[in-house]
N, C-alpha and C positions, 0 to 999 in steps of 0.2 A: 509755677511754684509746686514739686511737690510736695502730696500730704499736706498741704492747707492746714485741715481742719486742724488736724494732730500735731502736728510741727509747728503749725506757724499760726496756731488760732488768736493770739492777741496782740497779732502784728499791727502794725499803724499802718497804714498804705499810704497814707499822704507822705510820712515820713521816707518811706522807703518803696516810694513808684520808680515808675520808668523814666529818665532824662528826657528831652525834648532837645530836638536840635532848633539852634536861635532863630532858622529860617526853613518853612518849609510851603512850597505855594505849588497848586495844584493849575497845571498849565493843558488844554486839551485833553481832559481825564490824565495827563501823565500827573505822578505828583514828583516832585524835586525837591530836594531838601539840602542844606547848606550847612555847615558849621563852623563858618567864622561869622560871630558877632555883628562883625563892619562890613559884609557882603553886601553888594547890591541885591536890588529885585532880580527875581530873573527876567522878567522883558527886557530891566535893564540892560540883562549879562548876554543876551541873544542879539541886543540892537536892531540892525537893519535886516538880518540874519533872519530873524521874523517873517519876511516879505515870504521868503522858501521855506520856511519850517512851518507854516499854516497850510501852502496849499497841501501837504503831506495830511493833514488831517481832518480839511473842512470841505472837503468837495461836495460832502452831502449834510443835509442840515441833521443828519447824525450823526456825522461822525463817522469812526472806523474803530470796531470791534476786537479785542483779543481772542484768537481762535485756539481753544485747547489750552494746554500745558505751556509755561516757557522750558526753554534748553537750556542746558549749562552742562559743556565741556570743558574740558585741560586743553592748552594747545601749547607746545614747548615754543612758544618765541615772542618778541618782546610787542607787549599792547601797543606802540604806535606803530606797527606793521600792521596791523589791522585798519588804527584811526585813519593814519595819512593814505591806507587804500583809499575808502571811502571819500575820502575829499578827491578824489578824481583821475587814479591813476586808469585812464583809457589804453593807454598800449598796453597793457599785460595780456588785457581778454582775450584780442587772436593769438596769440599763443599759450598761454597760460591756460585758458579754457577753449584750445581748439577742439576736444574730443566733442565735447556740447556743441560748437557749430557744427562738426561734423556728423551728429546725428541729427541734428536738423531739430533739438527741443530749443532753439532761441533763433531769433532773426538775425541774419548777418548785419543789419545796421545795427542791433543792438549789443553785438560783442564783437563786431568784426575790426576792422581795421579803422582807428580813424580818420576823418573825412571831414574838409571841410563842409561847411551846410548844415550835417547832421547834427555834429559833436556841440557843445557848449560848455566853455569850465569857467565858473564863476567865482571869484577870490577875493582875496580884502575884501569881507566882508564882514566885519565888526570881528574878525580873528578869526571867522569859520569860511567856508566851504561848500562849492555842491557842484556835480557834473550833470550832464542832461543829457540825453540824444533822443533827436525829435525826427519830426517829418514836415518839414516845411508843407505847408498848403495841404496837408490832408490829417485828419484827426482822430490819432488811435488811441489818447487817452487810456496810456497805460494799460492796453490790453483788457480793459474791461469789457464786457459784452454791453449790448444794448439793455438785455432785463437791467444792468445795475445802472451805468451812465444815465440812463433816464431819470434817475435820482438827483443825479448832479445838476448843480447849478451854485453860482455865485456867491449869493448868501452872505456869506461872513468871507468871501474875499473878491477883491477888485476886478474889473474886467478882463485887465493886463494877465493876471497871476492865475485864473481862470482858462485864459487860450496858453497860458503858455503848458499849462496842467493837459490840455485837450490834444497838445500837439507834439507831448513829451510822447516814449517808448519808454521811458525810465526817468528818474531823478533818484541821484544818490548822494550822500552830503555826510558831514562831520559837523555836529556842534561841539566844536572844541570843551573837554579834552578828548574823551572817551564816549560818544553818547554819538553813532552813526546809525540813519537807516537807508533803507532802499525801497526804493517803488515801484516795479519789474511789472511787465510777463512773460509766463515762462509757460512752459508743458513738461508734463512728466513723460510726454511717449511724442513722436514724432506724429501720429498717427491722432494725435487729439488737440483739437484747440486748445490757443495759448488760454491761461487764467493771470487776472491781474492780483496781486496783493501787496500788502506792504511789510516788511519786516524790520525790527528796531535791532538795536545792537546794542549790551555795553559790553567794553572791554575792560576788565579787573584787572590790575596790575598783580600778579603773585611774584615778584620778583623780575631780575632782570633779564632773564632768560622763559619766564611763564608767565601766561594769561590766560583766565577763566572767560568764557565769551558766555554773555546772554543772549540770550535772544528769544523776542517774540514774532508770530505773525497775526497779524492782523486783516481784517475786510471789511467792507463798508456793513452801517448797523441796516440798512434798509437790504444788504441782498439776501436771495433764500436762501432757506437752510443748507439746500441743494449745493447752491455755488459756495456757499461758504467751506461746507466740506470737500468740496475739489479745489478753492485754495488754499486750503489748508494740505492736500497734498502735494500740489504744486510744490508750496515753499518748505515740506518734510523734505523733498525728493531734490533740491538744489540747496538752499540756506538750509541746515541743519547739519545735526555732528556726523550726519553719513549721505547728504547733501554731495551732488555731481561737484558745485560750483566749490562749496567748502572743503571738498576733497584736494580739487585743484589747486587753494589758495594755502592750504596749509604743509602743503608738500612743498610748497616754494618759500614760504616766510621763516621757518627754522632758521632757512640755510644762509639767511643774510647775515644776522649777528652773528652767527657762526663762523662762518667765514672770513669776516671782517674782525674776528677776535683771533684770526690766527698766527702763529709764529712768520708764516711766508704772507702775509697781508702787513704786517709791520715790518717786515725787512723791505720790502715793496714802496713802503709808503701807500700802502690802498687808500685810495679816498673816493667817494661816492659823488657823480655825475650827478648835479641838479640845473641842469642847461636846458634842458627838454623846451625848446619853445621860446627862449630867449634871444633877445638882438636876433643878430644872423639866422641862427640856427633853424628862425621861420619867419613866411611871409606875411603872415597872420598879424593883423590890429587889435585892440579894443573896441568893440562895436560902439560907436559915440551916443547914439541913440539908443541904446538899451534900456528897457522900461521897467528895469530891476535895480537895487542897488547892488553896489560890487562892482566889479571891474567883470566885466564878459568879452571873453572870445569866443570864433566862433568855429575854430577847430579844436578838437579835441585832445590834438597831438601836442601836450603840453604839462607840464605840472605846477601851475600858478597853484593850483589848491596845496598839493603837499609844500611846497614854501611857504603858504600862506597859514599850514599848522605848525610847521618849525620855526618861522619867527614869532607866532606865537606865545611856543611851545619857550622859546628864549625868553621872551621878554618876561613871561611868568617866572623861569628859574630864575632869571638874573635879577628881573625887577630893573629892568634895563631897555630902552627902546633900541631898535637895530636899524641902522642907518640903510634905508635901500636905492639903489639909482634906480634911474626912470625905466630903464628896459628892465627891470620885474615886470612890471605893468603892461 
């Protein structure tokens, strides 16, 4: 308020505070707030979605840390280019980010081609999303060094969710609508060990053509000061507005709405290909035993996640449930 004293010295503040929104609950230090009236909780609004959005923040009985400043860019193209990334698109990365394989700052399991074994896309899952790629039978725990993992342990999450955090290279996810992070490691130089961290994402709608992106990074509250500042370069030097990975992905997400709005795409009849991993088109099951909820496969070559935020993303506009056959699943 400027000039208080002089302007506004016998104002009533009760009368004329700040509004409160009707729901606001503070979830793993994040805080979330809501404003319809009739909303659920938010545990409610995560459901089983929980299982994977904990191990992202409890591996150590503190927690994980905001390192520095958040970002906030302009990117010209529409916010679920960003969301429905994050829910699991694996084929883009060897192409789309082969410059980074090719200088050797990420692992070729972790952005290369996907495989089965490695990859995992988890979907239906309370309307959200998450991809994984792991290492069967050997335990890189997201790139963390020994100083920090030695912190880890269980705690506040199950055994299951535990190994599968120990066995991950990455976990990246969509809590529907807007609200994606990632769990990586990365290097800034080919020539120096990867560092692990975590980064959040929202995506602002500005319109149908723009999106503001946030974003933080994050580290565990127990590592030194040391590692916390080389992950925080890590994730300057790929997630961020001048970011290797962010470079890549926004040089290609313009061009879809774009192109899809144009005079020779509607004489065409253009329409977008969501078959990736359906019936035929793979050999690939549901793993029956999976010790998560959600539907899991276990290659990667698939977009269960991005369907699984467009019927969402329906059933919200419409207020309409959308009928799916079996081979979604």
């Amino acid at each position: 308020m400027p000039v208080r004293t002089q302007g506004y010295a016998a104002l009533d503040f009760k009368e004329w505070g700040l509004f409160s929104a009707p729901h606001v609950e503070s979830y793993m230090g994040l805080v979330f707030a809501n404003l319809d009236p009739d909303a659920v909780s938010f545990e409610a609004y995560m459901g089983d979605y929980k299982w994977y959005f904990d191990i992202q923040f409890a591996l150590s009985e503190g927690g994980m840390e905001v390192l520095g400043e958040p970002h906030r860019w302009i990117v010209d193209a529409n916010w679920k280019q960003g969301a429905e990334n994050f829910c699991g698109d694996s084929s883009h990365t060897q192409m789309t980010h082969k410059s980074v394989l090719e200088t050797g700052i990420i692992d070729p399991v972790s952005a290369g081609a996907p495989k089965e074994g490695t990859g995992l896309h988890i979907h239906d899952c309370s309307g959200h999303a998450i991809s994984i790629r792991q290492l069967p039978g050997e335990a890189p725990f997201i790139s963390y060094p020994p100083e920090v993992t030695q912190h880890f342990k269980p705690g506040r999450l199950n055994q299951d969710q535990f190994d599968l955090a120990e066995r991950s290279l990455l976990q990246n996810g969509t809590l529907f609508p807007n609200f994606s992070f990632l769990h990586i490691g990365l290097s800034d130089s080919p020539q120096k060990p990867h560092a692990g961290f975590l980064t959040l994402r929202v995506w602002q709608p500005k319109g149908p053509n723009q999106m503001e992106i946030w974003n933080w990074i994050l580290a565990p509250v127990e590592a030194s000061p040391e590692y916390k500042r080389r992950a925080y370069q890590v994730g300057m030097s790929s997630f961020s507005p001048s970011g290797s990975f962010e470079q890549d992905d926004v040089a290609v997400w313009p061009s879809v709405a774009r192109t899809a709005a144009t005079i020779f795409a509607e004489i065409n009849n253009m329409r977008f290909n969501y078959q990736m991993g359906l019936g035929d088109m793979s050999s690939s099951e549901p793993i029956r035993d999976w010790v998560g909820p959600g539907v899991a496969n276990s290659t990667n070559a698939g977009e269960g996640g991005l369907r699984t935020f467009h019927h969402t993303w329906y059933e919200r506009m419409t207020n309409s449930k959308l009928e799916l056959d079996h081979h979604d699943h």
